[in-house]
C-alpha positions as CSV (number, residue, x, y, z in Angstrom):
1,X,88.7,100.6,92.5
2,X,92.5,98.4,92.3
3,X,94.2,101.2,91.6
4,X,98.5,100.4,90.8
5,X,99.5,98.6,93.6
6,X,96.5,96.4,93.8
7,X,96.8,95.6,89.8
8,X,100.9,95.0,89.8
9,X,99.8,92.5,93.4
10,X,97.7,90.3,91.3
11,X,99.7,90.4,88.2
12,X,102.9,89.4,90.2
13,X,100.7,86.6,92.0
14,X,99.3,85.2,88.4
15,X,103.1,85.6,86.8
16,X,104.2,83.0,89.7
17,X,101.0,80.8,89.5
18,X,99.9,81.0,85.9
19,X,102.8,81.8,83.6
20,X,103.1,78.8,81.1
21,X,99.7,76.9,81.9
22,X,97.5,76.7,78.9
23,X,94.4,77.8,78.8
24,X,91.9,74.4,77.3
25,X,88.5,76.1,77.6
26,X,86.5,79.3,78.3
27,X,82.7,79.4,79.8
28,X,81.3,82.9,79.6
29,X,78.0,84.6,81.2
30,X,75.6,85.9,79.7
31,X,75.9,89.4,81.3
32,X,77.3,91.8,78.3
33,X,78.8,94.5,80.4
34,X,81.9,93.0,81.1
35,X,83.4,92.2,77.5
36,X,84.6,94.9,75.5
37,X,85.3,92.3,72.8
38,X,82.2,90.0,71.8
39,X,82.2,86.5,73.7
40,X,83.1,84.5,70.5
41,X,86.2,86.3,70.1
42,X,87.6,86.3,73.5
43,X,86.4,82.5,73.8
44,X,88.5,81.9,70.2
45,X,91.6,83.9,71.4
46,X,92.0,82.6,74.8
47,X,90.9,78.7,74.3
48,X,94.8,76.5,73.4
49,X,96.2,79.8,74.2
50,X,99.6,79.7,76.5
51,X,99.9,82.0,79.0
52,X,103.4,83.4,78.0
53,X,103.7,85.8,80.9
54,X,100.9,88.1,82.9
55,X,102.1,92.2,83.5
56,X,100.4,95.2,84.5
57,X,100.1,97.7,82.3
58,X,98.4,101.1,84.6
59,X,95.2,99.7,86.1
60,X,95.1,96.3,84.0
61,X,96.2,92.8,84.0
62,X,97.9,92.2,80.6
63,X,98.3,88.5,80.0
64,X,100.7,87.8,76.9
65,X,99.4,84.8,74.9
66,X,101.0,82.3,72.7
67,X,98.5,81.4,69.8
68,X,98.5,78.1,68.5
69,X,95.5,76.9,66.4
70,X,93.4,74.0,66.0
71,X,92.8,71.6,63.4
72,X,90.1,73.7,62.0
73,X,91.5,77.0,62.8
74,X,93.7,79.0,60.1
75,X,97.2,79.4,60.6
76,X,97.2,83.4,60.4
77,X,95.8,82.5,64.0
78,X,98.9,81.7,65.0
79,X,101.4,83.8,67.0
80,X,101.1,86.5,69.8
81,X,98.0,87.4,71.4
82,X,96.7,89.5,74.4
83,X,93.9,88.8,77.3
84,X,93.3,92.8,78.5
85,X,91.4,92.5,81.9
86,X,90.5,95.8,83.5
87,X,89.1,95.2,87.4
88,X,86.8,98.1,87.5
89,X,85.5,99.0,91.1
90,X,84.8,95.7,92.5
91,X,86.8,92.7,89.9
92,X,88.4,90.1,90.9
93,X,90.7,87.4,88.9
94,X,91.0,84.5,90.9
95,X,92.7,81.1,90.7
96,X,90.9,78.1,91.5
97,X,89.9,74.8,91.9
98,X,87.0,73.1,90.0
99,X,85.5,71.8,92.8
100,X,85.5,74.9,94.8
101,X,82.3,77.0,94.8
102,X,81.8,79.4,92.3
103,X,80.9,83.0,93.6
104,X,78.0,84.5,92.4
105,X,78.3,87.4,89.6
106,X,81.3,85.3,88.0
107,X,81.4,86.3,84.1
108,X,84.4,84.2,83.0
109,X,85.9,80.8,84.0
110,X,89.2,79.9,81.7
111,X,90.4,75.9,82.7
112,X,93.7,75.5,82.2
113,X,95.8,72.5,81.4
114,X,97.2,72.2,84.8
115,X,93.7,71.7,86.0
116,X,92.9,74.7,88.3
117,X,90.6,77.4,86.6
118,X,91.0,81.4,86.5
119,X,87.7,82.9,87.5
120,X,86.7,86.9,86.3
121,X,84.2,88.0,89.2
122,X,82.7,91.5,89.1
123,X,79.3,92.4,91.4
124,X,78.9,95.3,90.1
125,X,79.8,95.1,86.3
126,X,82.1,97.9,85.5
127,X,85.2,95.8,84.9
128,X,85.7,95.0,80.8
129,X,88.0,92.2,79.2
130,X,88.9,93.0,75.9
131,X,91.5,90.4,73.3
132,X,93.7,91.4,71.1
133,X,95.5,89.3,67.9
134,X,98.7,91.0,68.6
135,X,100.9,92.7,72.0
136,X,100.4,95.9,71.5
137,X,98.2,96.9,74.5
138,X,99.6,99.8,76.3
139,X,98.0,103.4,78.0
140,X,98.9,106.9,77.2
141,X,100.0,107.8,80.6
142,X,103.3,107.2,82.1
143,X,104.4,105.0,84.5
144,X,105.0,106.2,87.8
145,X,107.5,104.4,89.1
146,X,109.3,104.4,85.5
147,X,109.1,107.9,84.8
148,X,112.2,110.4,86.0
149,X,111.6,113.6,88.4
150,X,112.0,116.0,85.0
151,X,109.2,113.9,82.8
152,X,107.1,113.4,86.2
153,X,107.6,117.7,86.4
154,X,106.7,118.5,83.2
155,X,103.7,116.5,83.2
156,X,101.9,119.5,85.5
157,X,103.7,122.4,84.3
158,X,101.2,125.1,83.3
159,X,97.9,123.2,84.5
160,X,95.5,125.5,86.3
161,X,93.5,122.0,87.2
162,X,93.8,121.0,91.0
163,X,97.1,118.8,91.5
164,X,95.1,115.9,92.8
165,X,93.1,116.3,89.6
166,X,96.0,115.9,87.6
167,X,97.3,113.0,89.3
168,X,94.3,111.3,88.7
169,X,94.4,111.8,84.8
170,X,95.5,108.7,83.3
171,X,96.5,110.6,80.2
172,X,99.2,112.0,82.5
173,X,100.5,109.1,85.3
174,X,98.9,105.5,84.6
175,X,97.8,103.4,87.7
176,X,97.3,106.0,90.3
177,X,93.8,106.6,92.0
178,X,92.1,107.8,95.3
179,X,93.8,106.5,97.8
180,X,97.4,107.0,96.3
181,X,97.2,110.5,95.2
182,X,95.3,111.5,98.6
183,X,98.7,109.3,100.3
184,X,101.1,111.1,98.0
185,X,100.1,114.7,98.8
186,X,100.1,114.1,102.3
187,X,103.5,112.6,102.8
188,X,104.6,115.6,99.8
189,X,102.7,118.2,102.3
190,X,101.0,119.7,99.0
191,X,97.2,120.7,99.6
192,X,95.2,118.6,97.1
193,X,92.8,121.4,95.8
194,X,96.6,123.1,94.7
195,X,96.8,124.1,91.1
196,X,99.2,121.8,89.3
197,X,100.9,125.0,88.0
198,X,101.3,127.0,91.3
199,X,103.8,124.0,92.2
200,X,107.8,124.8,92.9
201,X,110.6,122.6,91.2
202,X,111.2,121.8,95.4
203,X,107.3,120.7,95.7
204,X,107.2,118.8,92.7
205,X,110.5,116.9,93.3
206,X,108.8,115.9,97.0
207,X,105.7,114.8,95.3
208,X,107.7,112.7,92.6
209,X,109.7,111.0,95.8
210,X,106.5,110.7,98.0
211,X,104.5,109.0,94.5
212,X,107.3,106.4,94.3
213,X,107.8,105.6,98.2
214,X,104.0,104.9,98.8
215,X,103.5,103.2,95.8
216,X,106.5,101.1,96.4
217,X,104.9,100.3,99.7
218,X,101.9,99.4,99.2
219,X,103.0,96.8,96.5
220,X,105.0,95.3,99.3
221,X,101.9,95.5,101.6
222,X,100.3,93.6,99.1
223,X,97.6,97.3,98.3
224,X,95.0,98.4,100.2
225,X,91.7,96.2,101.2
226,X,89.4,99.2,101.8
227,X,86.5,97.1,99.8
228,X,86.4,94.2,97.9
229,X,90.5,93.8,96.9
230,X,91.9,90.5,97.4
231,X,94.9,88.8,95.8
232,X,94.4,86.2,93.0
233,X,94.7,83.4,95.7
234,X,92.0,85.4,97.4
235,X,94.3,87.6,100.4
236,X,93.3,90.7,101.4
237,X,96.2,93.3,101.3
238,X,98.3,95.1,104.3
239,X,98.9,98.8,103.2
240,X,95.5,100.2,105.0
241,X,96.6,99.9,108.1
242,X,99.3,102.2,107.0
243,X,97.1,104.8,105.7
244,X,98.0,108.2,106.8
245,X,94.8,110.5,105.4
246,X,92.8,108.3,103.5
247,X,89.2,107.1,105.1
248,X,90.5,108.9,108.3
249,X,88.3,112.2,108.0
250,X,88.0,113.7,111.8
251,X,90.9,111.2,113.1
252,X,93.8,113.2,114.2
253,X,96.5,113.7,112.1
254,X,99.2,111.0,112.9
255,X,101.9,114.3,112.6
256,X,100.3,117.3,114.1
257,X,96.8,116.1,115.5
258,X,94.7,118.2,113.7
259,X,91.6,116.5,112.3
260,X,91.8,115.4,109.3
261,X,89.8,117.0,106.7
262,X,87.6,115.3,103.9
263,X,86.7,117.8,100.7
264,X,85.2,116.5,97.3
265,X,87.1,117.6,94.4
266,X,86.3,117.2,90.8
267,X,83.4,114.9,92.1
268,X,86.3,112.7,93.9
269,X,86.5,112.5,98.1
270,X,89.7,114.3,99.1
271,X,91.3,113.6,102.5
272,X,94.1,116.3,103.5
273,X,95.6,117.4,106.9
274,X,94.8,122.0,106.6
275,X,97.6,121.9,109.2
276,X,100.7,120.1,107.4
277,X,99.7,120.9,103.4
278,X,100.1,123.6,102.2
């Protein structure tokens, strides 16, 4: 699954590309999975809608719409309005040309004014796109690399859950998955299966430092392709060739040697050097 880096890649890639375009017209599939708002509504919200900016907010792609209606539209339709696209495990949002082929399990096509199209493709139909009439989309977690080192702290004081667990909550941290948390605990030398409570004000502030480094480089890596990940212009990302623990159960450790380790927690794979966390 995109997890924060991935997301913030290809809303920074649709910001430069996309940002002001208009959106003319909206084909959608017939598959119902995808759409957490019914077809007519998204096709009504999005169609002379300008793209005012595209953000991420955790793991989605916000686009902030400017509403202006039709002739036979009513004016309430006016104003600000939100296109909410959540990638799933395997969606893609891709800008393209209407001459290029379209891949198969596409569920959305917007044309926009400039004459390229934004395409929604999802194989396996557990990403959702959702409108809203207004901006108010946001998650209950925080964001990582906005939060400070006492918020971050407080966030796993007193939880007898594992501390990957608890990074994986989005009710806690927005944005981070598998691969980050796994990356995070390595670099913080914090054993994953750890109770979030059991942690020092020293281990915490090393985990709150390691969160922010990797995250902040694998957005410059462009995320991880460890599936189907690409970029809206269709690039794979950098950062997992720079993967310390993740996918590299029985590889040797790239500090000590020791093999790594791969352990399933809360139904998640976790991968963890048993020589440097502790």
């Amino acid at each position: 699954m995109p997890e924060l880096p991935e997301v913030e890649t290809i809303a920074r890639g649709l910001q430069r590309s996309v940002a002001g375009d208009v959106i003319e017209s909206v084909w959608i599939g017939k598959k119902p999975e995808p759409l957490k708002s019914p077809a007519q509504q998204i096709a009504r919200t999005l169609e002379g809608s300008r793209i005012s900016s595209v953000r991420r907010v955790g793991k989605h792609l916000v686009f902030d719409l400017q509403r202006t209606p039709g002739k036979k539209e009513r004016k309430q339709d006016a104003g600000r309005a939100q296109w909410i696209v959540h990638l799933g495990m395997t969606g893609q949002v891709l800008i393209a040309t209407p001459a290029s082929a379209i891949p198969p399990h596409t569920h959305l096509i917007a044309t926009l004014g400039s004459g390229r199209e934004l395409r929604f493709v999802d194989p396996r139909r557990f990403g959702r796109l959702q409108v809203r009439s207004d901006a108010g989309f946001q998650t209950s977690g925080r964001e990582p690399l906005e939060v400070d080192l006492e918020l971050f702290s407080s966030l796993f004081r007193g939880r007898n859950t594992p501390i990957k667990s608890a990074l994986l909550n989005q009710k806690l941290l927005a944005g981070i998955g598998n691969i980050y948390a796994d990356e995070s605990l390595f670099r913080a030398a914090i054993r994953p299966r750890r109770r979030a409570a059991s942690l020092t004000r020293a281990e915490l502030a090393r985990l709150y430092r390691a969160v922010r480094q990797v995250l902040a480089e694998a957005i410059t890596a462009g995320g991880s392709s460890v599936s189907d990940y690409v970029n809206a212009d269709g690039e794979a990302g950098m950062f997992q060739f720079a993967h310390r623990v993740y996918g590299r159960e029985a590889e040797p450790c790239v500090t000590c040697g020791t093999p790594i380790k791969r352990v399933v927690i809360a139904g998640r794979s976790s991968h963890w050097c048993a020589k440097c966390q502790k």
